[in-house]
C-alpha positions in Angstrom: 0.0 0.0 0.0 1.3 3.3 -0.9 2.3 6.0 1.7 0.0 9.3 1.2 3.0 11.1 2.3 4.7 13.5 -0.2 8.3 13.1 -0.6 9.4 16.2 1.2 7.1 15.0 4.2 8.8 11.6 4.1 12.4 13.5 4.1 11.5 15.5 7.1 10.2 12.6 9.2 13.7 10.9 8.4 15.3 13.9 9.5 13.6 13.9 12.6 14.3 10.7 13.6 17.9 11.2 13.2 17.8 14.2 15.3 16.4 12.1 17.9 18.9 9.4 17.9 22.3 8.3 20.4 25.3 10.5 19.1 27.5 8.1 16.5 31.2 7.4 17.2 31.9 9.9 15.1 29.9 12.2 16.8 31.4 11.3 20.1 35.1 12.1 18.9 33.8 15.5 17.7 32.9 15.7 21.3 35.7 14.6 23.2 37.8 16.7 20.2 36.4 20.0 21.9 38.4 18.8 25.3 41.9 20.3 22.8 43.2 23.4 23.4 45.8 24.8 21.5 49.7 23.8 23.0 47.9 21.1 24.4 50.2 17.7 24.6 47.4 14.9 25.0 47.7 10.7 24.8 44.6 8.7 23.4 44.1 5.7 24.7 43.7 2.7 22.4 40.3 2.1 20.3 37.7 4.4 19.7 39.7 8.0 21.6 42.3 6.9 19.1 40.1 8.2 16.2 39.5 11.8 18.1 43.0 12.7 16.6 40.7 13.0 13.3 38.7 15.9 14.8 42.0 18.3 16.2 40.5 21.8 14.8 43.1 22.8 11.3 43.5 25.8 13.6 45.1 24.5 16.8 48.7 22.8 17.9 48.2 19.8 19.7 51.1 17.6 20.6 49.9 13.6 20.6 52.2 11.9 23.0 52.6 8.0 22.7 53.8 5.8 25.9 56.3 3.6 23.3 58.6 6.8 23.0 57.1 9.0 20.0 55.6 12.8 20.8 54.2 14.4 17.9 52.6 12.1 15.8 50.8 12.9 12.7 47.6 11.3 10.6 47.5 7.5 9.9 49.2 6.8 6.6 48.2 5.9 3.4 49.0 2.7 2.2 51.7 3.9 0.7 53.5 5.9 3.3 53.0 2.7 5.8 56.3 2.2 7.8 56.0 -0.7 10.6 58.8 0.2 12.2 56.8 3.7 12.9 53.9 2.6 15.5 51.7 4.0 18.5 51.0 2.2 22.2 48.3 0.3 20.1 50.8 -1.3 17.5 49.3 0.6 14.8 51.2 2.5 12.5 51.2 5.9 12.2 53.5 9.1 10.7 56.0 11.6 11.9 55.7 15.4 11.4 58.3 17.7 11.0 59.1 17.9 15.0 58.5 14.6 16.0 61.1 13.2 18.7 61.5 9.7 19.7 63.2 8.5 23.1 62.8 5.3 25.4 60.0 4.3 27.4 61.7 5.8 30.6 61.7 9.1 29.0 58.3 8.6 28.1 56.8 8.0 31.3 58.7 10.5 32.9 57.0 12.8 30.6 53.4 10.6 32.1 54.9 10.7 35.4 56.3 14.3 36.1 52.9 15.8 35.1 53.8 17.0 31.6 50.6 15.8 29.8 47.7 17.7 29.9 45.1 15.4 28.9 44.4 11.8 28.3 41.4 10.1 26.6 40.7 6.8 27.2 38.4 3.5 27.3 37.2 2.1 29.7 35.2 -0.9 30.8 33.8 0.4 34.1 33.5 3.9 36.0 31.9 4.5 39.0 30.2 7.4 40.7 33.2 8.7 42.3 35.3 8.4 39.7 36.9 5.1 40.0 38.4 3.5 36.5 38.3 -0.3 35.7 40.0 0.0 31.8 42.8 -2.8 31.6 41.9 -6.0 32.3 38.9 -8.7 32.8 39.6 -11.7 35.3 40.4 -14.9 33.7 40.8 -13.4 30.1 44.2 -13.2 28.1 45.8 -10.2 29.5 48.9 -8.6 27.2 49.9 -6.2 29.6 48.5 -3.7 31.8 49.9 -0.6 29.3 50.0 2.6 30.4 47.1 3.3 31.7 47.7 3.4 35.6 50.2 5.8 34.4 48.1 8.0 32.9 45.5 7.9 34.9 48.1 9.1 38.3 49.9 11.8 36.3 47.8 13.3 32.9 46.4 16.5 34.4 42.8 16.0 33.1 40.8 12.5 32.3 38.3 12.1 29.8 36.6 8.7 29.0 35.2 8.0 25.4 33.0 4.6 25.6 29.8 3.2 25.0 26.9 3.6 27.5 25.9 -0.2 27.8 28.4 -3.4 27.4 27.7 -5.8 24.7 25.4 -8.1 27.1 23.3 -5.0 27.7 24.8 -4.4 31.2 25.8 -0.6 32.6 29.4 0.6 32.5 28.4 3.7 35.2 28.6 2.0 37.9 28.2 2.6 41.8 31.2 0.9 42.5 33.8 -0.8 39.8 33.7 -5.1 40.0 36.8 -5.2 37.9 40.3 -4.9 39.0 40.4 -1.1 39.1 43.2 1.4 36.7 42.8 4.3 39.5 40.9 5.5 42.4 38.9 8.5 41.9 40.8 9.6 38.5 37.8 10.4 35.8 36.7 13.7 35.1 34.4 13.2 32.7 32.7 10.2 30.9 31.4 10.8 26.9 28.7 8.2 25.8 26.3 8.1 23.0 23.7 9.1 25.1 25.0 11.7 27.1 28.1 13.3 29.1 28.6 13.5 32.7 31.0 15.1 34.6 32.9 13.6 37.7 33.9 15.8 41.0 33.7 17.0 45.0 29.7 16.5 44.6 29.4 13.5 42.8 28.5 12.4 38.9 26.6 14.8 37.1 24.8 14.1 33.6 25.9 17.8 31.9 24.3 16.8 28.6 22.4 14.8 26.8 22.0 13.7 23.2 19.2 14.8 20.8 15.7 12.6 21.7 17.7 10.9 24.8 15.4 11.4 28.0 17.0 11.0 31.4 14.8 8.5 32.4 15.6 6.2 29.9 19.5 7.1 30.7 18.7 6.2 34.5 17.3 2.9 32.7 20.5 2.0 31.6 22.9 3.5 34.4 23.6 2.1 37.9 25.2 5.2 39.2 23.9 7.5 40.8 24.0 11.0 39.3 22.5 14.4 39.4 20.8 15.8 35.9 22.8 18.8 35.5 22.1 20.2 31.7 23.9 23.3 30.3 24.5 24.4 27.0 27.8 25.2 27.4 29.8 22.4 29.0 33.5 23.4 28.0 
C-alpha cells in the first residue's frame, strides 16, 4: 500500500528521527575533540579515543604523546607511506611530522609521570560514581599487559573517558562501585557516551548533557550510578 506522504514530508520525518537518535562514534570524537586546546600535549588511549585525533581543529597545535617513545605524531598513513617500524601504544602504525622526537619508554613515562601531559582520553570498561576507573583487564581473560594506563591515569592532568553507555550483554558501565580490577581511584573527570556526558567531582556524577531525543529517564534505565541531571548548554 502506498504511503499518502509526499516526498518532502517523508524527508522531514527521516530527519527527525535522526535528530532524535544516540550520538554516532563519530559524533562522540567530535565531542571529546572540543576537550583540545591549543599547546595542548594529550595521549589517546587505544580504540575508539584513538580516532578523536581525526577531529583536532586545522587551527590548533596539539602535541599527541605515545607511551612507546614517540611525541608528535601525525595522521594515519596511506598505504603507501605505511612504515611498521613507525607505531603507536596500540601497534598501529602511524606518521611523523616535521618535529616529532623519539626516546625510550623511561623518558616517556617520565613525561606521564612528572605531570607534563595535559590530557588523556581513554576507554574504559567500568567507572563508578566517584570516579573510580576499571579499563585494563577482565579476570580470567588473556591479558597482554597492563599498558599505560595506571600511568596516565596518576599523572595526565585531566581524564576524559570516550565509551559506550551499555556493554555488549546490555549491562551498565556507570557503575556505583567498579567489579573489575580497578586502573585508578577517583581519577575520571568526565565520561562521553552516545547518550549523554557526565562530569565527575567533589559533589558526585553529574549528567551535563544529553543527546538529541535521549530522556534522562531512559538514561537512569540503563545507568547504575547515581547522578545528578545537570544540563547546560555550554559544557566546555
Amino acid at each position: 500500500m502506498r504511503s499518502g506522504l509526499s516526498g518532502v514530508q517523508r524527508r522531514k520525518i527521516r530527519q527527525e528521527r535522526l535528530a532524535n537518535m544516540p550520538w554516532t562514534r563519530e559524533e562522540m570524537c567530535k565531542i571529546a575533540a572540543a576537550e583540545f586546546k591549543d599547546g595542548m600535549y594529550a595521549n589517546l588511549g587505544i580504540g575508539m579515543p584513538t580516532e578523536v585525533a581525526n577531529f583536532i581543529p586545522s587551527h590548533m597545535n596539539v602535541t599527541l604523546h605515545s607511551e612507546n617513545g614517540l611525541l608528535g605524531m601525525g595522521p594515519f598513513p596511506a598505504e603507501s607511506e605505511v612504515d611498521p617500524d613507525l607505531i603507536n601504544a596500540g601497534k598501529q602504525t602511524v606518521t611523523a611530522l616535521p618535529d616529532s622526537s623519539y626516546f625510550d619508554s623511561a623518558t616517556s613515562f617520565a613525561m606521564i609521570r612528572g605531570g607534563h601531559i595535559d590530557l588523556a582520553i581513554l576507554g574504559a570498561m567500568e567507572v563508578a560514581e566517584n570516579g573510580d576507573l576499571a579499563n585494563w583487564m577482565i579476570p580470567g581473560k588473556m591479558v597482554k599487559g597492563m599498558g599505560g594506563a595506571m600511568d596516565l591515569v596518576a599523572g595526565v592532568k585531566r581524564i576524559v573517558v570516550l565509551m559506550e553507555h551499555n556493554n555488549k550483554s546490555g549491562e551498565a558501565k556507570l557503575l556505583k562501585k567498579c567489579k573489575l580490577p580497578l586502573t585508578g581511584v577517583k581519577v575520571v573527570n568526565r565520561v562521553i557516551t552516545e547518550l549523554g556526558i557526565f562530569d565527575i567531582g567533589e559533589g558526585g556524577m553529574k549528567l551535563v548533557k544529553i543527546a538529541p531525543g535521549i530522556s534522562v529517564e531512559e538514561i537512569k534505565k540503563r545507568t547504575e550510578a547515581s547522578f545528578t541531571p545537570a544540563i547546560r548548554d555550554h559544557i566546555l
